[in-house]
N, CA, C and O atoms as a Tripos MOL2 file, in Angstrom:
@<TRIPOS>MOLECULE
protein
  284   283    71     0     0
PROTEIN
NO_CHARGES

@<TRIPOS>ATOM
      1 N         -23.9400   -3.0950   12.4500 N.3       1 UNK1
      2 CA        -23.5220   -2.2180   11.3710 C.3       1 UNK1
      3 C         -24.4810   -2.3920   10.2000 C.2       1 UNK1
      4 O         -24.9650   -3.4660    9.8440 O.2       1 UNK1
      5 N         -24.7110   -1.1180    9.6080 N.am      2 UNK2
      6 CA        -25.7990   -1.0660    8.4660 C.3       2 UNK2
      7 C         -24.7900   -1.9300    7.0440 C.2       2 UNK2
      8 O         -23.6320   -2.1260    6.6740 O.2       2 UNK2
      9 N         -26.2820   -2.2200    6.6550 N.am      3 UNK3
     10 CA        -25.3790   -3.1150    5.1440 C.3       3 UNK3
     11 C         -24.1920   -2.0050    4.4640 C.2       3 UNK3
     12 O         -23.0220   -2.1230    4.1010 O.2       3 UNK3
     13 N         -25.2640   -0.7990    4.5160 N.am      4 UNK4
     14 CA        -24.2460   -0.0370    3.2500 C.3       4 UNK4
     15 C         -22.8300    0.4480    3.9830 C.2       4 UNK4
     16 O         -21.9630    0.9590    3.2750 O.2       4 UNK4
     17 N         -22.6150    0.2850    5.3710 N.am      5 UNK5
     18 CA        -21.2000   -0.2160    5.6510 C.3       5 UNK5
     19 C         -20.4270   -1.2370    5.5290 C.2       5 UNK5
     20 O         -19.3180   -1.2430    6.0640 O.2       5 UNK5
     21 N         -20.7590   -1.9840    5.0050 N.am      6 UNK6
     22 CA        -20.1780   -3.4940    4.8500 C.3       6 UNK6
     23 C         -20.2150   -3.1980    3.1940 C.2       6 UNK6
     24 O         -19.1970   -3.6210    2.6460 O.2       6 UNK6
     25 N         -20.9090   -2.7360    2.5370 N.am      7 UNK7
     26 CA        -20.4120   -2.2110    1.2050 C.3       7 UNK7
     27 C         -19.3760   -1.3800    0.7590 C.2       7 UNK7
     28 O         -18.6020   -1.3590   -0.1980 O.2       7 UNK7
     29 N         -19.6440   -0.5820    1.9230 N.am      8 UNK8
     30 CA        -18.2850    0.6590    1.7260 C.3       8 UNK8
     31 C         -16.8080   -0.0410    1.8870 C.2       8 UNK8
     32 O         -15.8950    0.0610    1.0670 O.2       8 UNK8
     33 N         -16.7710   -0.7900    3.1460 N.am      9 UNK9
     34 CA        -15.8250   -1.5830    3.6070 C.3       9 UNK9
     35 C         -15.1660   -2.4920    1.8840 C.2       9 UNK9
     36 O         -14.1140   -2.3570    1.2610 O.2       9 UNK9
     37 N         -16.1660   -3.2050    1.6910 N.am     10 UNK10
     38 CA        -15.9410   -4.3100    0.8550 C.3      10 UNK10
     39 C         -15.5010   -3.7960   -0.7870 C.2      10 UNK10
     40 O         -14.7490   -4.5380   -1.4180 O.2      10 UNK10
     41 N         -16.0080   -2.4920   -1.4400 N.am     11 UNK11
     42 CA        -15.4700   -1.0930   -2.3240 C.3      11 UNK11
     43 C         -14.0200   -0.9830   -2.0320 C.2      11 UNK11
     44 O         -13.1170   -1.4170   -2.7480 O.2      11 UNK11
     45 N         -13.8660   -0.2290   -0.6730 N.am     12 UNK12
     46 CA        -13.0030    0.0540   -0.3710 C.3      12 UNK12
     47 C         -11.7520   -1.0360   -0.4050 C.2      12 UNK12
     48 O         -10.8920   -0.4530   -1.0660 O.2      12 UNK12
     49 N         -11.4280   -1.8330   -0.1660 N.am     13 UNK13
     50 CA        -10.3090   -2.7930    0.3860 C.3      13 UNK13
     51 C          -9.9590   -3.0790   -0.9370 C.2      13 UNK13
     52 O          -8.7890   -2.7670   -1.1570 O.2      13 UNK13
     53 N         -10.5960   -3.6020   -1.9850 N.am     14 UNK14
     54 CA         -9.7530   -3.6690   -3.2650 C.3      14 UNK14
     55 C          -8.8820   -2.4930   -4.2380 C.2      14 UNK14
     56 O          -8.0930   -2.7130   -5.1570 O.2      14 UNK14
     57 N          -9.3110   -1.2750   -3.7070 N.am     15 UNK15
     58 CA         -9.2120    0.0980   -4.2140 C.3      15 UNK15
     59 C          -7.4670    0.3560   -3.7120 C.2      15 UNK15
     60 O          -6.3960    0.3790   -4.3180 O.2      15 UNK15
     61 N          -8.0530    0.5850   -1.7460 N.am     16 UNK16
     62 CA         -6.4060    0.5020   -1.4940 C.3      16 UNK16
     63 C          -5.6440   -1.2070   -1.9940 C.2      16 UNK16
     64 O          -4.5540   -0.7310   -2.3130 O.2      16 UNK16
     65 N          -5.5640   -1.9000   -2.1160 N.am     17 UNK17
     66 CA         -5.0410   -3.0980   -2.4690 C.3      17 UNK17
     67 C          -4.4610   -2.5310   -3.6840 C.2      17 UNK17
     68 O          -3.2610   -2.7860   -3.7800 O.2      17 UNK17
     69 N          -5.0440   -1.7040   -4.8340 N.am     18 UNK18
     70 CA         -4.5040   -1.5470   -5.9170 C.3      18 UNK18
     71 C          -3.8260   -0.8830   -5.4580 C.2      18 UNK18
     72 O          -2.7110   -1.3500   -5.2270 O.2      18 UNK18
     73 N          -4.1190    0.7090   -5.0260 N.am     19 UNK19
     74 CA         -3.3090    1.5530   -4.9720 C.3      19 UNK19
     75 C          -1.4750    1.3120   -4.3360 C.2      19 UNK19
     76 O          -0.4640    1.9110   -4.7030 O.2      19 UNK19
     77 N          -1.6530    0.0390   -3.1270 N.am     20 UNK20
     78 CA         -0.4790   -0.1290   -2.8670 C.3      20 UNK20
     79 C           0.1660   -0.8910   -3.6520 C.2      20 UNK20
     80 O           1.3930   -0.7920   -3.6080 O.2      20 UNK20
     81 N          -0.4490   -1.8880   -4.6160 N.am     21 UNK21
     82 CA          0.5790   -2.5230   -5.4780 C.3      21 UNK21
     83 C           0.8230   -1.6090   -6.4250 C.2      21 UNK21
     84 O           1.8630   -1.7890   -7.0590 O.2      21 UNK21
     85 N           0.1710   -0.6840   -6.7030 N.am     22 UNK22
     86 CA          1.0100    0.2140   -8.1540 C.3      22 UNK22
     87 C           2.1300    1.3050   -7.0950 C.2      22 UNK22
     88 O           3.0790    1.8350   -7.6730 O.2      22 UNK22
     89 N           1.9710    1.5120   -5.8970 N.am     23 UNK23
     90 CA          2.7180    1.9590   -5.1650 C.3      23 UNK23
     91 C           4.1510    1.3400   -4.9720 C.2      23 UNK23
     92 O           5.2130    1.9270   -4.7610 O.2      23 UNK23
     93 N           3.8670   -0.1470   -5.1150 N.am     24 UNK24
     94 CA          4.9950   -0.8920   -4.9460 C.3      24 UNK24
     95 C           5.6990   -1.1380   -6.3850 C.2      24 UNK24
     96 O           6.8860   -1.4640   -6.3980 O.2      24 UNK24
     97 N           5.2430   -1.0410   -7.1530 N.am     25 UNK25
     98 CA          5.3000   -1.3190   -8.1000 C.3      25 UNK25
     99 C           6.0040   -0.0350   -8.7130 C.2      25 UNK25
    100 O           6.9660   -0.3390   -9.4190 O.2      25 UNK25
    101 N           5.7590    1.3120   -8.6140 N.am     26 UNK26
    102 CA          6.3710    2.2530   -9.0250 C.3      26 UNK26
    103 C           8.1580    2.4700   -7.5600 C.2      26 UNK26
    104 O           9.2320    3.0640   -7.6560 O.2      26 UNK26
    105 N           7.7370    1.9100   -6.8310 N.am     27 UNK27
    106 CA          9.0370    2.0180   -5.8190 C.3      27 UNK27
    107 C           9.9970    0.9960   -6.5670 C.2      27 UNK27
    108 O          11.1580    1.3470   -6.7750 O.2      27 UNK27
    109 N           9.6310   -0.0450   -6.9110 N.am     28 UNK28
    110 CA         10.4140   -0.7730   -7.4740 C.3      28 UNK28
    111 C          11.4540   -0.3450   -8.9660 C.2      28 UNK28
    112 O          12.6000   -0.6660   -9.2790 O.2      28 UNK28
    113 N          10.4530    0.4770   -9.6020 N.am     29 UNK29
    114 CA         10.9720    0.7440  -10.6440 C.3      29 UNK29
    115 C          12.0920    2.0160  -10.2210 C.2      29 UNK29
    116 O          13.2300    1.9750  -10.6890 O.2      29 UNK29
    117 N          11.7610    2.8960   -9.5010 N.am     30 UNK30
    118 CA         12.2730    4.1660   -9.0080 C.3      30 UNK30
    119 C          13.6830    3.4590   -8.2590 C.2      30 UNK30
    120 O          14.7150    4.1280   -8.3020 O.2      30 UNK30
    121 N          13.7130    2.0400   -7.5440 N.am     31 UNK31
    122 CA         14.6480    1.9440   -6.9000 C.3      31 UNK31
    123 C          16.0380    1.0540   -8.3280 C.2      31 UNK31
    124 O          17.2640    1.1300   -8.2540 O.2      31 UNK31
    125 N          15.4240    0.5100   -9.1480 N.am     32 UNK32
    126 CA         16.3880    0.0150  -10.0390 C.3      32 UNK32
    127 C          17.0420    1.1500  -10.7930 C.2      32 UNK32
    128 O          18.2050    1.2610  -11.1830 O.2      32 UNK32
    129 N          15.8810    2.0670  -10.9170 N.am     33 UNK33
    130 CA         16.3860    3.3170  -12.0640 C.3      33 UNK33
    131 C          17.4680    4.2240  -11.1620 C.2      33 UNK33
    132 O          18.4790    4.7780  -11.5930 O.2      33 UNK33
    133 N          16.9110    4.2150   -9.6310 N.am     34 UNK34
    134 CA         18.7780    4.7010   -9.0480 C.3      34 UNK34
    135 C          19.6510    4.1230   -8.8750 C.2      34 UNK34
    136 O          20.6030    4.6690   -8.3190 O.2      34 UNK34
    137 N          19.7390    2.5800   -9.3220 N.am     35 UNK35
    138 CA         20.8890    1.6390   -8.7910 C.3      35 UNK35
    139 C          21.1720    1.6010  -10.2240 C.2      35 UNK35
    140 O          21.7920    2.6130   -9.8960 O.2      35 UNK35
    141 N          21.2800    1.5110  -11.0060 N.am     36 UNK36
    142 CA         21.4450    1.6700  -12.3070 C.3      36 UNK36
    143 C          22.3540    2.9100  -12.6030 C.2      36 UNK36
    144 O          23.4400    2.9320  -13.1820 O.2      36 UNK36
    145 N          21.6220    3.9500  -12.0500 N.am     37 UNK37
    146 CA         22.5860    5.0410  -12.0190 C.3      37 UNK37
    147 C          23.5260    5.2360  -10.9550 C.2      37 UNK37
    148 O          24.0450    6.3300  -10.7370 O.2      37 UNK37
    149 N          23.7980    4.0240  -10.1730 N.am     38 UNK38
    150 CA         24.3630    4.6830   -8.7380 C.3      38 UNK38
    151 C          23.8310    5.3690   -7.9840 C.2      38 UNK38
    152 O          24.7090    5.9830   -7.3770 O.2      38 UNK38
    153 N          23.0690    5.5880   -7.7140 N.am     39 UNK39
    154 CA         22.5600    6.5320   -7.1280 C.3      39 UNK39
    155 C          21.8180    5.8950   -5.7750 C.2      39 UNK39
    156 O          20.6270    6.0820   -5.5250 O.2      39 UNK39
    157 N          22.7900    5.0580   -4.8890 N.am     40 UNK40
    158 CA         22.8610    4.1890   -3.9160 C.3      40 UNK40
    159 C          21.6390    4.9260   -2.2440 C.2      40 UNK40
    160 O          20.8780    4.3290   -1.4820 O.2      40 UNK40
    161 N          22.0080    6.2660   -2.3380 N.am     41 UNK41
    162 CA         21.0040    7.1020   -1.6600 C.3      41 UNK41
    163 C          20.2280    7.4400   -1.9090 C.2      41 UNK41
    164 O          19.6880    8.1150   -1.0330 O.2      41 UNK41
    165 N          19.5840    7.3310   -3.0460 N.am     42 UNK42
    166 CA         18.2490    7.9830   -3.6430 C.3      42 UNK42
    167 C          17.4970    6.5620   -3.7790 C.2      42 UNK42
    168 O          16.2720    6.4930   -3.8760 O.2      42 UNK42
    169 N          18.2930    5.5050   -3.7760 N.am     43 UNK43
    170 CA         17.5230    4.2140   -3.9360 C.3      43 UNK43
    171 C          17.0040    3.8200   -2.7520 C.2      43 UNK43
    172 O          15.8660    3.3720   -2.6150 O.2      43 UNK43
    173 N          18.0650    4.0230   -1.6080 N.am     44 UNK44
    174 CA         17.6990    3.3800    0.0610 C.3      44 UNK44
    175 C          16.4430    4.3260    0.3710 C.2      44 UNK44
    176 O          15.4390    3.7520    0.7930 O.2      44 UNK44
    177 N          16.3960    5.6330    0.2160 N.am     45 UNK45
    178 CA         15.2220    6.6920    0.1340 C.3      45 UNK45
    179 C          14.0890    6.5230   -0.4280 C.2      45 UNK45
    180 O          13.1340    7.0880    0.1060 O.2      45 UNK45
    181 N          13.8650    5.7650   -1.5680 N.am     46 UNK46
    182 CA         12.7980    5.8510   -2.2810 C.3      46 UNK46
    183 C          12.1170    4.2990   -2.1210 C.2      46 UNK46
    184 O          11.0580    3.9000   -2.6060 O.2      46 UNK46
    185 N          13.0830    3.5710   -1.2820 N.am     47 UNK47
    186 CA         12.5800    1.8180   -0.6280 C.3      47 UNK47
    187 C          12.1010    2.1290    0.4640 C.2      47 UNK47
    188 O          10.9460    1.9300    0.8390 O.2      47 UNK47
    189 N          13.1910    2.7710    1.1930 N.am     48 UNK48
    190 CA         12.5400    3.1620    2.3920 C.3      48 UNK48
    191 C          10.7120    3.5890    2.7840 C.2      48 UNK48
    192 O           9.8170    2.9920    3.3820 O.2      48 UNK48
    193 N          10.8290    5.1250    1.9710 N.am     49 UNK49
    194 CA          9.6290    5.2760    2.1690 C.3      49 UNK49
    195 C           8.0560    4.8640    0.8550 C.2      49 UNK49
    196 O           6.8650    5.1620    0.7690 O.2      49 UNK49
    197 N           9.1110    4.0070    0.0470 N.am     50 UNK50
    198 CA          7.7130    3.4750   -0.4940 C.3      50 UNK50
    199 C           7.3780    1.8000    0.1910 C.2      50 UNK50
    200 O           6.4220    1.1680   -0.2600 O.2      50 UNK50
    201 N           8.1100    1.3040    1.1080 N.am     51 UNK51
    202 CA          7.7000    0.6310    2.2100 C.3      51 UNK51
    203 C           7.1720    0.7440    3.0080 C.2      51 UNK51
    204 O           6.3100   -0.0530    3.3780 O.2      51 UNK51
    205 N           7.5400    1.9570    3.6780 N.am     52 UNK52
    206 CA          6.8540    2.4320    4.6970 C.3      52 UNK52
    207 C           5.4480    2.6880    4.7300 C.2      52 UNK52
    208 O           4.7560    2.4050    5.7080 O.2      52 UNK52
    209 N           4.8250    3.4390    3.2510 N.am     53 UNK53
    210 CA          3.3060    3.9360    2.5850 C.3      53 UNK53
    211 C           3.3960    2.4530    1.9270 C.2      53 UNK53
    212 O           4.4790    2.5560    1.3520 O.2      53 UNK53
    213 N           3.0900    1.5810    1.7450 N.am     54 UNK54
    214 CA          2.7840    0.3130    1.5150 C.3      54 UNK54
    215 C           2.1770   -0.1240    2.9780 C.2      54 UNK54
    216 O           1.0140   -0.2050    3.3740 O.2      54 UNK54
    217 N           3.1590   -0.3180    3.4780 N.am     55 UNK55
    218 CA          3.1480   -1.1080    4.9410 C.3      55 UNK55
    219 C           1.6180   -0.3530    5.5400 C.2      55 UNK55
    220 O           0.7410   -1.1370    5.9040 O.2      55 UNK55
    221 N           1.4160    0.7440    5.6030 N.am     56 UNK56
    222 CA          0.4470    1.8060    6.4140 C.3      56 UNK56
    223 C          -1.1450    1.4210    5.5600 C.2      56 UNK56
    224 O          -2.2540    1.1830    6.0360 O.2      56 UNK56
    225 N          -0.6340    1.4950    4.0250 N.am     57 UNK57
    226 CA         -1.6900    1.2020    3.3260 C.3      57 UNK57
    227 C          -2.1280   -0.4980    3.9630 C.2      57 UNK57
    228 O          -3.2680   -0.5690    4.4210 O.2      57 UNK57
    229 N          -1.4780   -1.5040    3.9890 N.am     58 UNK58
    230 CA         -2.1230   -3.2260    3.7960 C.3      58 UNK58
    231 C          -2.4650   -2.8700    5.6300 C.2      58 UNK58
    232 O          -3.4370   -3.4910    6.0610 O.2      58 UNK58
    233 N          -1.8210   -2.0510    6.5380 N.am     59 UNK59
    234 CA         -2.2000   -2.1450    8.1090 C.3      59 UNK59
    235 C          -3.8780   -1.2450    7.8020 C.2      59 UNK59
    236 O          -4.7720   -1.5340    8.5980 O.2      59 UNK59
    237 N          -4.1220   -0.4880    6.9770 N.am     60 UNK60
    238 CA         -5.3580    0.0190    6.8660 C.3      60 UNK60
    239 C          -6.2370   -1.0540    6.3920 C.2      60 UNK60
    240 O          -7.3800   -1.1950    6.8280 O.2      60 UNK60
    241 N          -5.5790   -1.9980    5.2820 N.am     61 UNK61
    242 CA         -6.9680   -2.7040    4.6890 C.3      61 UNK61
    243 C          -7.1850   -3.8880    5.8890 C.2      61 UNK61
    244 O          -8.2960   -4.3700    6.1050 O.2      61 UNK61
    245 N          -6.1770   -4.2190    6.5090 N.am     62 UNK62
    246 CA         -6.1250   -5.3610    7.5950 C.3      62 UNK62
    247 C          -7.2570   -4.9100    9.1250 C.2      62 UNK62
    248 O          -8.0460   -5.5790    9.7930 O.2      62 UNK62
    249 N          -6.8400   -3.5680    9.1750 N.am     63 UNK63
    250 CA         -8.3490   -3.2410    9.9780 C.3      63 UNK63
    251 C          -9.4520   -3.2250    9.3920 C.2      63 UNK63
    252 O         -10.4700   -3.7250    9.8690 O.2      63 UNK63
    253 N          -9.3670   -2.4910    7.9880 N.am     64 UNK64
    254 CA        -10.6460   -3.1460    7.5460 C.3      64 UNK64
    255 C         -11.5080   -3.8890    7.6970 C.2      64 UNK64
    256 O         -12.6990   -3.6020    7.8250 O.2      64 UNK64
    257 N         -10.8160   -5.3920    7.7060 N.am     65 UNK65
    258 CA        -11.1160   -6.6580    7.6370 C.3      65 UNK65
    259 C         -11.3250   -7.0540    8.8220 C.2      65 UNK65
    260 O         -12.4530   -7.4730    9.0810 O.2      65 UNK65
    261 N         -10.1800   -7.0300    9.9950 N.am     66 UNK66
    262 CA        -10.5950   -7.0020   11.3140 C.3      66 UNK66
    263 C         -11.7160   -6.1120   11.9920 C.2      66 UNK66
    264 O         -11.6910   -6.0100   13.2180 O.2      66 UNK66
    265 N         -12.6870   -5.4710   11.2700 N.am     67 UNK67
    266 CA        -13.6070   -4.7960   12.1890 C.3      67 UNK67
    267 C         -14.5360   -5.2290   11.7040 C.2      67 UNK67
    268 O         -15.5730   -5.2690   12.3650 O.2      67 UNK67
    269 N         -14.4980   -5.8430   10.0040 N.am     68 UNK68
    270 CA        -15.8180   -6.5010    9.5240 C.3      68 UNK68
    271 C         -16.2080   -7.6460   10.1440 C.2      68 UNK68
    272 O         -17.3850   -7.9050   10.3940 O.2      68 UNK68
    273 N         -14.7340   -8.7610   10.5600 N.am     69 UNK69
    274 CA        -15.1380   -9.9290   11.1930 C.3      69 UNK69
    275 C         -15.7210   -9.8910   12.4580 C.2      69 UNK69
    276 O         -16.2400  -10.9190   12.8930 O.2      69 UNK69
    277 N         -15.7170   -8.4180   13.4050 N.am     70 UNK70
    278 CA        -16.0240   -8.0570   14.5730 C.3      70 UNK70
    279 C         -17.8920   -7.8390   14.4230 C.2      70 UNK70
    280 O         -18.6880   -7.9470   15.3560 O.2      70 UNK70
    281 N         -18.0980   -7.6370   13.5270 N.am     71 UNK71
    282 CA        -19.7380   -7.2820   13.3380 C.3      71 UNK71
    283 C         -20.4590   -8.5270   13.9180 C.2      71 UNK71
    284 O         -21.6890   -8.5790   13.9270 O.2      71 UNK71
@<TRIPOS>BOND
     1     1     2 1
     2     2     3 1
     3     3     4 2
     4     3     5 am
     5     5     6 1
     6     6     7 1
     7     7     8 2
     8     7     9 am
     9     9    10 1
    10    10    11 1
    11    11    12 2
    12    11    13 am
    13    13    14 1
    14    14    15 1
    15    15    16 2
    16    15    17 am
    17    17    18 1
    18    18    19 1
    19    19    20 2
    20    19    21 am
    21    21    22 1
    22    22    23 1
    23    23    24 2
    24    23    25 am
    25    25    26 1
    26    26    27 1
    27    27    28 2
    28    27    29 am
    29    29    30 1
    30    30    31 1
    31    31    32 2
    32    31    33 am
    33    33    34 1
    34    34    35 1
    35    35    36 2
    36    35    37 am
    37    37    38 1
    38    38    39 1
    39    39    40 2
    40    39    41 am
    41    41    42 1
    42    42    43 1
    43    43    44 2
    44    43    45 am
    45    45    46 1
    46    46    47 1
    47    47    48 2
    48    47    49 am
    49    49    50 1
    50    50    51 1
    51    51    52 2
    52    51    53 am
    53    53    54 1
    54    54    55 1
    55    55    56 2
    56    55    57 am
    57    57    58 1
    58    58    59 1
    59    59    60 2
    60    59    61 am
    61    61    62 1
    62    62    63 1
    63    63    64 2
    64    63    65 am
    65    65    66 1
    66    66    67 1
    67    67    68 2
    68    67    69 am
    69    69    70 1
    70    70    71 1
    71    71    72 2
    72    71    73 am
    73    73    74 1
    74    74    75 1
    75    75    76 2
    76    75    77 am
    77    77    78 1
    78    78    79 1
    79    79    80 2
    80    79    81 am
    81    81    82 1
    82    82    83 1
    83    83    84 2
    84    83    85 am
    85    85    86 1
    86    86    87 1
    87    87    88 2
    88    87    89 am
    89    89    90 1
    90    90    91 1
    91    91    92 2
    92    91    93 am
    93    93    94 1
    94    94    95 1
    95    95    96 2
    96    95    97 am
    97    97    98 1
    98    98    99 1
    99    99   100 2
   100    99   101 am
   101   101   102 1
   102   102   103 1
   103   103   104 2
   104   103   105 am
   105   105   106 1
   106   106   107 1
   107   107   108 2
   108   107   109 am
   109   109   110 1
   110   110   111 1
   111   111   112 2
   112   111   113 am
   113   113   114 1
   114   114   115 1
   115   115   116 2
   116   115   117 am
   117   117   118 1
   118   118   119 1
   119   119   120 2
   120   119   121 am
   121   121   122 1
   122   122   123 1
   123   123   124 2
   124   123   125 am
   125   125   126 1
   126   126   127 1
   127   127   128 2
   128   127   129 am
   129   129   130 1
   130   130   131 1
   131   131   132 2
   132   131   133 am
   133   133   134 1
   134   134   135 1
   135   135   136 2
   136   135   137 am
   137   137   138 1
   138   138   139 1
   139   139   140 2
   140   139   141 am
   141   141   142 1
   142   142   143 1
   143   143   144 2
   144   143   145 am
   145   145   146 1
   146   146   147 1
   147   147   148 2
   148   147   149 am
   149   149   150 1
   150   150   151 1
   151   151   152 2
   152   151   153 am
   153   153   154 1
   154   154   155 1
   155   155   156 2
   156   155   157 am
   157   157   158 1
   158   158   159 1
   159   159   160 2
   160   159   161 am
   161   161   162 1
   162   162   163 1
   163   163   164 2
   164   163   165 am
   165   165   166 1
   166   166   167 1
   167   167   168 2
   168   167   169 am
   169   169   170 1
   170   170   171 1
   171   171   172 2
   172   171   173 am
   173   173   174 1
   174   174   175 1
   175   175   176 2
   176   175   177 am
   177   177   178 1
   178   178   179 1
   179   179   180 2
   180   179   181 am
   181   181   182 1
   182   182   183 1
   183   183   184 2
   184   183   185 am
   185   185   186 1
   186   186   187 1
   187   187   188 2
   188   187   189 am
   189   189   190 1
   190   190   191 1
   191   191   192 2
   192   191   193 am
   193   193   194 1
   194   194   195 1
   195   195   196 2
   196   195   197 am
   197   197   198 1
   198   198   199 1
   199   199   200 2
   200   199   201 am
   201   201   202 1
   202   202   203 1
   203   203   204 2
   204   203   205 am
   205   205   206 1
   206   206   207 1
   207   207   208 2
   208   207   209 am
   209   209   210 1
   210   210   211 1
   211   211   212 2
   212   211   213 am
   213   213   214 1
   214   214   215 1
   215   215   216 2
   216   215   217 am
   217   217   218 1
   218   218   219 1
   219   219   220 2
   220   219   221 am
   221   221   222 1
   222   222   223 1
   223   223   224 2
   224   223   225 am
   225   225   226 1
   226   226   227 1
   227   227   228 2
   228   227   229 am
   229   229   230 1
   230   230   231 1
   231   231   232 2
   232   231   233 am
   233   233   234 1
   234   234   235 1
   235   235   236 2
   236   235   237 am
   237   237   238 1
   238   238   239 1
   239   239   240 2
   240   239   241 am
   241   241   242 1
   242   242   243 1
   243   243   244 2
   244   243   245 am
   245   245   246 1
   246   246   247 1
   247   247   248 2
   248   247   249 am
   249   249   250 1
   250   250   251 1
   251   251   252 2
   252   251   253 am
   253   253   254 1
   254   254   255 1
   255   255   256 2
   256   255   257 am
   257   257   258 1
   258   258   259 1
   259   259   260 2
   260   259   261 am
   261   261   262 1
   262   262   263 1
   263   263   264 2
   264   263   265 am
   265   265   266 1
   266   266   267 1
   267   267   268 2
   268   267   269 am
   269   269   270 1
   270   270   271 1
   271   271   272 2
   272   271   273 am
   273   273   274 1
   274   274   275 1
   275   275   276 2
   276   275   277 am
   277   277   278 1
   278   278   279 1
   279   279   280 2
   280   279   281 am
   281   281   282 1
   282   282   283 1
   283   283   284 2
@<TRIPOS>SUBSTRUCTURE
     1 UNK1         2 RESIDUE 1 A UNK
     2 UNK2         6 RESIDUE 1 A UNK
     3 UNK3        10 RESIDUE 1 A UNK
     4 UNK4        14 RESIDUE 1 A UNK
     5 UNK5        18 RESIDUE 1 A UNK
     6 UNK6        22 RESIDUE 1 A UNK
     7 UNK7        26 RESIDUE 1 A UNK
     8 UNK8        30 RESIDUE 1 A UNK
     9 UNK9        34 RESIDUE 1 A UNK
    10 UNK10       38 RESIDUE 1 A UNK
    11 UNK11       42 RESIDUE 1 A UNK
    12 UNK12       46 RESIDUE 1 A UNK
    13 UNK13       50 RESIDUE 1 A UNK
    14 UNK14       54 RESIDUE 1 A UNK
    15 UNK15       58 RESIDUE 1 A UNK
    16 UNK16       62 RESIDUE 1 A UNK
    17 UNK17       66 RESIDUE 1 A UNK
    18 UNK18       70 RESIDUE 1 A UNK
    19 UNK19       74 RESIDUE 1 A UNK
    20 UNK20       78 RESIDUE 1 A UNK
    21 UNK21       82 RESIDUE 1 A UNK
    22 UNK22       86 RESIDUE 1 A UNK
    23 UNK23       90 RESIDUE 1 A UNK
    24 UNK24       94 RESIDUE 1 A UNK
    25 UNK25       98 RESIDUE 1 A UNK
    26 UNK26      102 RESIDUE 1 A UNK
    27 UNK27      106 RESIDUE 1 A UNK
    28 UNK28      110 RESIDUE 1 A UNK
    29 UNK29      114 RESIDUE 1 A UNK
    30 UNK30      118 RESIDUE 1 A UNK
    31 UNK31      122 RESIDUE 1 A UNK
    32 UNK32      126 RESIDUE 1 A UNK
    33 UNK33      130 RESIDUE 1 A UNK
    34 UNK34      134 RESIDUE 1 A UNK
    35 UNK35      138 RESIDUE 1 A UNK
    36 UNK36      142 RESIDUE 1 A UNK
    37 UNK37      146 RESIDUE 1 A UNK
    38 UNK38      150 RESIDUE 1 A UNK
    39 UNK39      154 RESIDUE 1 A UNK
    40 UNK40      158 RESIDUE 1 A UNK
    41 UNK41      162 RESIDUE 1 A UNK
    42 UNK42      166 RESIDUE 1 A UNK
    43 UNK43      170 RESIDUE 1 A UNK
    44 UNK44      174 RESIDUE 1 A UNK
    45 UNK45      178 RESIDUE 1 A UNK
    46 UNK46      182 RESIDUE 1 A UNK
    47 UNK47      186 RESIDUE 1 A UNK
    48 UNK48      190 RESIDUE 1 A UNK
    49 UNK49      194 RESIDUE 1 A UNK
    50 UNK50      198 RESIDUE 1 A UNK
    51 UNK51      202 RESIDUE 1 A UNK
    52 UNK52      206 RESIDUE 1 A UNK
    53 UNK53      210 RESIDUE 1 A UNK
    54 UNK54      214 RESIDUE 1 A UNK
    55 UNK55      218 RESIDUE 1 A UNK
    56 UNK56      222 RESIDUE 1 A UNK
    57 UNK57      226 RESIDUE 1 A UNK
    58 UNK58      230 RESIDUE 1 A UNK
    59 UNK59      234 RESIDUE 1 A UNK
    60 UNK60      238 RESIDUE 1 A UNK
    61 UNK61      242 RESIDUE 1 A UNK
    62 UNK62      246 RESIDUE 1 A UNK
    63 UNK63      250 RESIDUE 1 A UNK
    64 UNK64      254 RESIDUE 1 A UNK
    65 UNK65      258 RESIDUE 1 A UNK
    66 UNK66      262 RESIDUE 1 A UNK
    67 UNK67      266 RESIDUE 1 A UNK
    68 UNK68      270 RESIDUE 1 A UNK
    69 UNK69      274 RESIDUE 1 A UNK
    70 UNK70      278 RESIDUE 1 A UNK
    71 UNK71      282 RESIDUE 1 A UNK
């Protein structure tokens, strides 16, 4: 693999890393602000799938990483 793939790679992985902690980070807030209001289904909904796009995001940076150590 050319260097400037191992650059792109190495750019990349801190970028999504942010993006899923402010991801998690806004699920968190979204899930207190419906339990607060009761709003017991809009909370299991908004954990649900901001777990789910978390989870997909760290399985993307984890190949990342697993294909760099493969070089």
């Amino acid at each position: 693999m050319r260097t400037s793939h191992w650059l792109l790679f190495l750019i990349a992985i801190p970028f999504i890393l942010l993006f899923a902690f402010s991801l998690f980070n806004a699920m968190v807030r979204d899930v207190f602000n419906y339990v607060s209001h009761l709003d017991l289904g809009m909370a299991y909904t908004s954990c649900c799938g901001g777990l789910f796009t978390v989870w997909f995001l760290l399985l993307a940076v984890w190949l990342m990483i697993n294909r760099l150590r493969h070089l």
